[in-house]
N, C-alpha and C positions, 0 to 999 in steps of 0.2 A: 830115268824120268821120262816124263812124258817130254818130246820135241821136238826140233827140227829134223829128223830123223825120219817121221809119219807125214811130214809134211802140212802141220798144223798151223794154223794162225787163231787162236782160240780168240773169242770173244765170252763165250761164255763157259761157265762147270755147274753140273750138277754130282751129287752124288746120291747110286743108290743100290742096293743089295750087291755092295762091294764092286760094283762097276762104277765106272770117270764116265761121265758125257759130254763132249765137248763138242760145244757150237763152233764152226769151223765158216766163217766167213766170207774168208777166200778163197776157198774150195770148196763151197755151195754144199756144206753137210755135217754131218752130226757124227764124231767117231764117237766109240765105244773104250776104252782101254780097263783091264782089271788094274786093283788096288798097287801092284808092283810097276804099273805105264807099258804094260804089254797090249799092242793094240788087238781087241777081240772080232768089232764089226765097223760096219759104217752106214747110214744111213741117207737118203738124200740125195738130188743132185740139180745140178744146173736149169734152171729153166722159169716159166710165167705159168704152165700149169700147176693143175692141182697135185699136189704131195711136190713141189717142185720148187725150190728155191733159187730167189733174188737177191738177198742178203739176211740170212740168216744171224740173229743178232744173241740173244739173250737162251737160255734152256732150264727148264725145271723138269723135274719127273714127279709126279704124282705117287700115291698108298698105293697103285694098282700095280703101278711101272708104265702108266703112259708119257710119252717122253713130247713135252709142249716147247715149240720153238717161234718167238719171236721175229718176223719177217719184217725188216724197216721199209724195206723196198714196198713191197707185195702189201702192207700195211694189215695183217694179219696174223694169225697164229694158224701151225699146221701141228696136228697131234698124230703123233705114232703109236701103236700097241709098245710093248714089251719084246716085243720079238723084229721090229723095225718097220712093222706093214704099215703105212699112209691111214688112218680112219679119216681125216676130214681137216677141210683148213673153217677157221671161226675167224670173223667177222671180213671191216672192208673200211674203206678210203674214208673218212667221216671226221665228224667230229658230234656224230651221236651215240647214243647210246651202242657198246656193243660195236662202235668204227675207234679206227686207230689211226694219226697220224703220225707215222712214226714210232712203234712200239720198242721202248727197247728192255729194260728190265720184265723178268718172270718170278715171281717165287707159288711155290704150290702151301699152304699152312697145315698146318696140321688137322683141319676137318674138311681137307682137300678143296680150300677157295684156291682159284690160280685170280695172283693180283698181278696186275699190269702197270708198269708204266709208259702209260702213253704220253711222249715226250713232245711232241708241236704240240698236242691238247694243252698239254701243261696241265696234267692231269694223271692220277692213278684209278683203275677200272678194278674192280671187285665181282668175277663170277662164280 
C-alpha cells in the first residue's frame, strides 16, 4: 500500500489513468504512485512562488490529465500538465469572485467544471 514508507501525509487522492495522486501536505507536493502504491513521480515543492507550494490541500485531475491542487495557504489553485510541468496557479486572497479564502476541497465533473470549496468564504466556486 501506499505509506509511511514514501514519506506521505496525504490530504488529498485523485484517481486517473491508473495512476494515485496524492496531495502531500507536509511535504509541499503531489506524489504519483501506480494502481499497486509503487511510487512513479512527484511533483511540486516547497516555496511562495509560482508552481510552488504553501500548503497544498485538496487534488483533482481533469479529462485531459491536468492535475489541479488546492493551495489553503497560497489561497489559490496551481495546475500541472499530465507529465508534472507548472502551467499556471488561478486565482488570489478574496472573497470575490474567482478569490479563495481558504480553498480546501477540488472535484473536476465530468464536462470538466473544477468545483471548489472555498472554506472561510463559506462558499463553493464553479469554473
Amino acid at each position: 500500500g501506499i505509506n509511511a514508507e514514501y514519506g506521505v501525509r496525504p490530504q488529498g487522492i485523485s484517481l486517473w489513468d491508473n495512476k494515485v495522486y496524492v496531495s502531500d501536505s507536509f511535504n509541499y507536493r503531489v506524489q504519483i504512485f501506480d494502481i499497486e502504491g509503487r511510487l512513479l513521480d512527484s511533483m511540486g515543492k516547497q516555496g511562495s512562488e509560482a508552481g510552488e507550494f504553501e500548503e497544498p490541500r485538496d487534488i483533482a485531475v481533469d479529462t485531459n490529465g491536468n492535475v489541479i491542487v488546492t493551495d489553503t495557504r497560497k489561497n489559490c489553485l496551481l495546475i500541472f500538465d499530465k507529465h508534472g510541468n507548472f502551467i499556471r496557479e488561478y486565482g488570489s486572497q478574496g472573497s470575490g469572485v474567482h478569490q479563495f479564502d481558504s480553498p480546501e476541497g477540488v472535484h473536476v465533473d465530468e464536462i470538466n467544471r473544477v468545483i471548489i470549496a472555498d472554506r472561510k468564504n463559506n462558499r463553493i466556486q464553479i469554473l
